[in-house]
C-alpha positions as CSV (number, residue, x, y, z in Angstrom):
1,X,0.0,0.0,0.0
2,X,2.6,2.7,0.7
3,X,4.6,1.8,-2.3
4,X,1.7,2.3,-4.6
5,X,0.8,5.8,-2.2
6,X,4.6,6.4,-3.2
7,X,3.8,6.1,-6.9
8,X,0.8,7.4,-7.0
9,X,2.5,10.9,-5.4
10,X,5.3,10.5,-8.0
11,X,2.9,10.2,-10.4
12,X,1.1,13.3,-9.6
13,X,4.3,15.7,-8.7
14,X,5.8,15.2,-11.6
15,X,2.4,15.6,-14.0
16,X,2.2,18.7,-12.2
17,X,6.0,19.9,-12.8
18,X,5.1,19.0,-16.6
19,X,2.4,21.3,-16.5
20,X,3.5,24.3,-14.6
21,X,6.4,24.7,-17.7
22,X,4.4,24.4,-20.0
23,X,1.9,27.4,-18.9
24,X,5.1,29.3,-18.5
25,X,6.3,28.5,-21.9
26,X,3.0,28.7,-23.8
27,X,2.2,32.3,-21.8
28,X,5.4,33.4,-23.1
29,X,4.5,32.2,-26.9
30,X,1.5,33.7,-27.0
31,X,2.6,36.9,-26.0
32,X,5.6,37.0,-28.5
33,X,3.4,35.5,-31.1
34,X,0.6,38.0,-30.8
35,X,3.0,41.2,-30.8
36,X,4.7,39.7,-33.8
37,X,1.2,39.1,-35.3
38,X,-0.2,42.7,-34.7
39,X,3.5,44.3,-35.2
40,X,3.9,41.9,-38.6
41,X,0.5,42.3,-39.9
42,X,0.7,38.2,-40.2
43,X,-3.2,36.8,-40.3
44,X,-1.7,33.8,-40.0
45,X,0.7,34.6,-36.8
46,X,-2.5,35.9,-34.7
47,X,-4.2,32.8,-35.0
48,X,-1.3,30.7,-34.1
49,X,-1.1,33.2,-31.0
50,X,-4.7,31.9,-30.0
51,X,-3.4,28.2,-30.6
52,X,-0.9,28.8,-28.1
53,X,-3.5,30.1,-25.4
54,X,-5.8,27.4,-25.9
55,X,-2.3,24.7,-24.6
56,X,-2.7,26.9,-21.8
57,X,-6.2,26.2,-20.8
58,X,-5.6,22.8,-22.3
59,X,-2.5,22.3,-19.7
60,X,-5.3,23.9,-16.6
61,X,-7.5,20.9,-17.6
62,X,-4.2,18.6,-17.6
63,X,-3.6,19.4,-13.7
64,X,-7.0,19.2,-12.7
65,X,-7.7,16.3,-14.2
66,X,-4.1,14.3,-12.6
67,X,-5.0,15.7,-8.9
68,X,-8.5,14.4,-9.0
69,X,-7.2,11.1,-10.4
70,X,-4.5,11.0,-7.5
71,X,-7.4,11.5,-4.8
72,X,-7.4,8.2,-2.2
73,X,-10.5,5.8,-2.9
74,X,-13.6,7.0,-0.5
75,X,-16.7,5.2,0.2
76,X,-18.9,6.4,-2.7
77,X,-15.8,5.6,-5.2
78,X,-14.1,2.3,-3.8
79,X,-12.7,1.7,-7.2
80,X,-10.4,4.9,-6.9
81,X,-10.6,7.9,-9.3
82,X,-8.2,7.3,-11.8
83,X,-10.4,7.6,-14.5
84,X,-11.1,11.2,-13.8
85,X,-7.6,11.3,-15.8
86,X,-9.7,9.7,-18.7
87,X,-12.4,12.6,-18.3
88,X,-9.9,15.4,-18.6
89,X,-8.4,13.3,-21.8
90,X,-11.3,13.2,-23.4
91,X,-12.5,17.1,-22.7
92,X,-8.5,18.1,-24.3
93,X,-9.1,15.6,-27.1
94,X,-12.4,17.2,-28.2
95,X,-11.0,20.8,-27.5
96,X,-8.1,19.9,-30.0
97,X,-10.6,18.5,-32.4
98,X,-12.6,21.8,-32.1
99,X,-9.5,23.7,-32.9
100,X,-8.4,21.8,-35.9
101,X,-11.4,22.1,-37.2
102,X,-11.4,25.9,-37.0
103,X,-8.1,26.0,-38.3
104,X,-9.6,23.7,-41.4
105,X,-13.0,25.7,-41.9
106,X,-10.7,29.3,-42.0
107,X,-8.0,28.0,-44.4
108,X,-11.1,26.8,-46.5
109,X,-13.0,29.8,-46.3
110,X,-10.1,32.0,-47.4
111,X,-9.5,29.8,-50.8
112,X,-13.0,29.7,-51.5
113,X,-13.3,33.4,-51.5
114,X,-10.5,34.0,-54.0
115,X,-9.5,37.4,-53.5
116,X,-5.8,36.3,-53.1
117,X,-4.6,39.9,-54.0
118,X,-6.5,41.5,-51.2
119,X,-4.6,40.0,-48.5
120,X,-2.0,42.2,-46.4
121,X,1.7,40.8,-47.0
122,X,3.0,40.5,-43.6
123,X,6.3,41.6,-42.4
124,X,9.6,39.6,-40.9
125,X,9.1,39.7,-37.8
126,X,6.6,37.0,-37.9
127,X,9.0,34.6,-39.7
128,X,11.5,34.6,-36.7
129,X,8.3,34.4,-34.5
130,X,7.0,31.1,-35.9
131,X,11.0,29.3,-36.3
132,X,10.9,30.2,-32.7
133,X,7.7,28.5,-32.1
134,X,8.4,25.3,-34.1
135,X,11.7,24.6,-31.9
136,X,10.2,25.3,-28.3
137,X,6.9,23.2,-29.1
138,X,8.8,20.7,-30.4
139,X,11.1,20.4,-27.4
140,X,7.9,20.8,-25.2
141,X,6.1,18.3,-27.0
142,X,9.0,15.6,-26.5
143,X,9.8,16.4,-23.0
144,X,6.2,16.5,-22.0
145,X,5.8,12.8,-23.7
146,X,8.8,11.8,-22.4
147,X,7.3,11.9,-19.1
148,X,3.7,11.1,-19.9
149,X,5.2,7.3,-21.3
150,X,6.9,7.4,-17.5
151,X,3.8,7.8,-15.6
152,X,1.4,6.4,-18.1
153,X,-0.8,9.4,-18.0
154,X,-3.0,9.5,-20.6
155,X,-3.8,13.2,-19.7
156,X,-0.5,13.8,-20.2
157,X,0.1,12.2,-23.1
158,X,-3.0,14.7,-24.7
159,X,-1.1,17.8,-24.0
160,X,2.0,16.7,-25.4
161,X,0.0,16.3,-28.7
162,X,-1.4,19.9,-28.0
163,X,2.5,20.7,-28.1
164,X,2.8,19.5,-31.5
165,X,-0.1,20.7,-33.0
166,X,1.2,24.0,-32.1
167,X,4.6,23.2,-33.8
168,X,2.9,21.9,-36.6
169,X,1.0,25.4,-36.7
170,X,3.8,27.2,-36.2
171,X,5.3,25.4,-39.3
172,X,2.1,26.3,-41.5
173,X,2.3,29.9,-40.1
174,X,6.0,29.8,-41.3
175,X,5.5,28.6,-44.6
176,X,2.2,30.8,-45.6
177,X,3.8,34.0,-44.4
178,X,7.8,32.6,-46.1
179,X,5.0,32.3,-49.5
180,X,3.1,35.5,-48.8
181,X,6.0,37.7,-49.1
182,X,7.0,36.5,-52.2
183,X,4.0,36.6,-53.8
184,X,2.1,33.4,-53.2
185,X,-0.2,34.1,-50.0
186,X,-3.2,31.7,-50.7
187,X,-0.6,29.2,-49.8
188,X,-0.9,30.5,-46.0
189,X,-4.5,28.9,-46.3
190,X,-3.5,25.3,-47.9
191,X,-1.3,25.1,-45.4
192,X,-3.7,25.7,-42.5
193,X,-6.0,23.0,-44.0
194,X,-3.5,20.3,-43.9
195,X,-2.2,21.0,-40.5
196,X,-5.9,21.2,-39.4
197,X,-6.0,17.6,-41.1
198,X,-3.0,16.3,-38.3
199,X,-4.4,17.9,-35.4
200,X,-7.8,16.5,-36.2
201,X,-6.0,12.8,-36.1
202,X,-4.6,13.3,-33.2
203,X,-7.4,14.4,-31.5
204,X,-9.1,11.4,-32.2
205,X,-6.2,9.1,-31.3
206,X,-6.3,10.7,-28.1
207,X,-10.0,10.7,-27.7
208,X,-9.9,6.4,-28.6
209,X,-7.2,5.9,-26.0
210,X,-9.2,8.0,-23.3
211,X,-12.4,6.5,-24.3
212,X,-11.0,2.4,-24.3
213,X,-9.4,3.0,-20.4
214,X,-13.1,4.5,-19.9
215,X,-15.0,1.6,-21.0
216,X,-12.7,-1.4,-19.2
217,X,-11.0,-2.2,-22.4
218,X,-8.2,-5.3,-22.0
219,X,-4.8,-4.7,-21.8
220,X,-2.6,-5.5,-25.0
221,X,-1.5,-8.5,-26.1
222,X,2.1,-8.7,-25.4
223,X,0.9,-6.9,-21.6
224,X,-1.3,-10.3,-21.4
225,X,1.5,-12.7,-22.5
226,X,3.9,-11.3,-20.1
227,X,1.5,-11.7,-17.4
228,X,1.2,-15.2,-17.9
229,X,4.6,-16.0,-18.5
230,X,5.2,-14.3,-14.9
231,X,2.5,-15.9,-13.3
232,X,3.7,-19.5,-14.6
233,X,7.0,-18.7,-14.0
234,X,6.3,-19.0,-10.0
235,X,7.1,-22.6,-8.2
236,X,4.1,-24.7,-7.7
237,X,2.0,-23.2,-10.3
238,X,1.1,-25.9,-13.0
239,X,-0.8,-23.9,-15.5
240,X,-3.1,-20.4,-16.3
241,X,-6.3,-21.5,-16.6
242,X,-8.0,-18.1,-17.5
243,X,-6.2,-14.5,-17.6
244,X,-9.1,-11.6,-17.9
245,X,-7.4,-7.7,-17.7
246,X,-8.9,-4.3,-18.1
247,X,-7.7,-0.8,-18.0
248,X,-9.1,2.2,-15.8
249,X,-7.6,5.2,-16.1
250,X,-3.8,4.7,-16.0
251,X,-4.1,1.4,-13.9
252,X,-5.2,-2.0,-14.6
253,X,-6.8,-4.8,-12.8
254,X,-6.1,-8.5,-13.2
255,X,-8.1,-11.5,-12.4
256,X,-5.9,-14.5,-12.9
257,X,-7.0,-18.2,-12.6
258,X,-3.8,-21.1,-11.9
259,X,-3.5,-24.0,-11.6
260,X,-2.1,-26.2,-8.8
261,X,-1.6,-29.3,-8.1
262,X,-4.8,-31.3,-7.1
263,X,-3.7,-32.8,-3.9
264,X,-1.9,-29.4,-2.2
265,X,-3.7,-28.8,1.2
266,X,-5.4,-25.6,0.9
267,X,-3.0,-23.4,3.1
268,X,-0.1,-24.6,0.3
269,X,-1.9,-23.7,-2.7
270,X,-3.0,-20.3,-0.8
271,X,0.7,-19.6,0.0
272,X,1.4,-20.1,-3.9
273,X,-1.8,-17.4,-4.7
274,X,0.0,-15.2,-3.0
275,X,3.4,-15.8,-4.3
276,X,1.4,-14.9,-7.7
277,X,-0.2,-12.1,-6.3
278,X,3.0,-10.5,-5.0
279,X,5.4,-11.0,-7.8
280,X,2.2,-9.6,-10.4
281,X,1.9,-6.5,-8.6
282,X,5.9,-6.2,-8.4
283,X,6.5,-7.1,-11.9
284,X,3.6,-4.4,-13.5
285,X,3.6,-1.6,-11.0
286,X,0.4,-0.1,-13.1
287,X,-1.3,-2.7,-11.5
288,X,-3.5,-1.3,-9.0
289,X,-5.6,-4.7,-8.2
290,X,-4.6,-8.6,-8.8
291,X,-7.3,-11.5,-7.8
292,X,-5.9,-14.9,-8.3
293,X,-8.2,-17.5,-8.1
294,X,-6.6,-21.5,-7.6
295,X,-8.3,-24.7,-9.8
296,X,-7.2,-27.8,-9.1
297,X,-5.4,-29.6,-11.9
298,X,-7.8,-33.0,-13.0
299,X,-5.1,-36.3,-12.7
């Protein structure tokens, strides 16, 4: 119990140090994105401005989301509240859908109207703005990860992707204002629509993940195989009669059925339950619950 307490607190500082840069990074971006914007007369710079204040929110929701995950188990939730990380998932996947999707519609409104040659040329300043962009929200994105994969937080994991969206905007904003000023500046809106196209997938990546640890989807395959492999590996254990697994939030739960030999009194084929029990819970430490139930083998 207090090593998972000690996990579980791991789990949560270190979410939370995640988070706190990036709302210091992204507050920073959006200010020096929107001056450039204004300053550089750059469309195209303003919006990704806005994109960098909705990781902000987006990183809010992140927090929230891990501390109410991290809460103890009470009497009206027995089960824990890990899945409250799920919730918070979800709510970021949707917000990054709505915001590809914006991105999408705009780029597609501008080259249906076709008034290329009324659009303002913007200046330099919003050039060094977005290569700026792309390399902190790129670092952000794979430092974020990085630390999500750690602590399996699927939260986490979400804002991370928020990270490169913005990179990948940044990298759109770059190449429609780059084409702009040299006389091409419809290409600001093609490039908005495919981003749009990159966010939207990885909004619903994001949203399928959150949505199969919501619904007590198994674990993976090779997750399964290694169970069984450590559960047969322990003395006295003849077999694995039945393995069932499921995920909640960033935690699974196992109900295992071995097999012993038939004529073990029942104390010795408790004592090798437990063995099973133990070295489970040691081997996958996202395991926050393992029932092993003993059959008897049939000679």
């Amino acid at each position: 119990m207090e090593k998972t307490k000690k996990h579980t607190n791991e789990t949560e500082a270190a979410a939370v140090r995640v988070s706190g840069v990036s709302i210091a990074v992204n507050t920073v971006l959006t200010v020096l994105k929107l001056s450039a914007g204004i300053i550089g007369r750059s469309g195209a710079m303003i919006s990704d401005a806005v994109h960098s204040a909705s990781d902000v929110f987006s990183t809010f929701v992140v927090i929230i989301g891990v501390k109410m995950a991290g809460k103890k188990a009470d009497h009206e939730h027995p089960y824990g509240h890990e899945r409250m990380e799920c919730a918070a998932a979800l709510i970021l996947a949707m917000f990054l859908a709505v915001v590809g999707f914006g991105i999408g519609a705009e780029g597609i409104k501008k080259i249906a109207a076709g008034n290329y040659s009324d659009l303002e040329i913007p200046g330099s300043l919003p050039l060094i703005a977005a290569i700026v962009s792309v390399a902190v929200k790129e670092w952000m994105f794979r430092y974020t990860a990085h630390t999500a994969k750690k602590i399996n937080s699927g939260a986490l994991m979400a804002d991370a992707w928020h990270h490169r969206s913005d990179a990948l905007s940044s990298v759109g904003s770059f190449a429609g204002i780059l084409f702009a000023r040299i006389g091409f500046p419809v290409m600001d809106s093609i490039a908005g629509v495919v981003i749009s196209i990159f966010i939207i997938k990885a909004a619903y990546d994001i949203f399928k993940d959150g949505l199969d640890k919501m619904v007590d989807h198994c674990c993976d395959s090779e997750t399964e195989e290694r169970i069984q492999k450590t559960a047969a590996g322990v003395e006295g254990v003849e077999g694995i009669d039945d393995l069932k697994t499921r995920l909640f939030g960033n935690k699974m739960y196992i109900d295992l059925e071995i097999l012993v030999h038939g004529d073990l009194k029942l104390k010795d084929a408790h004592s090798i339950a437990e063995k099973v029990h133990d070295v489970i819970e040691e081997s996958f430490p996202d395991c926050k619950h393992c029932m092993v139930h003993v059959n008897p083998t049939k000679d």
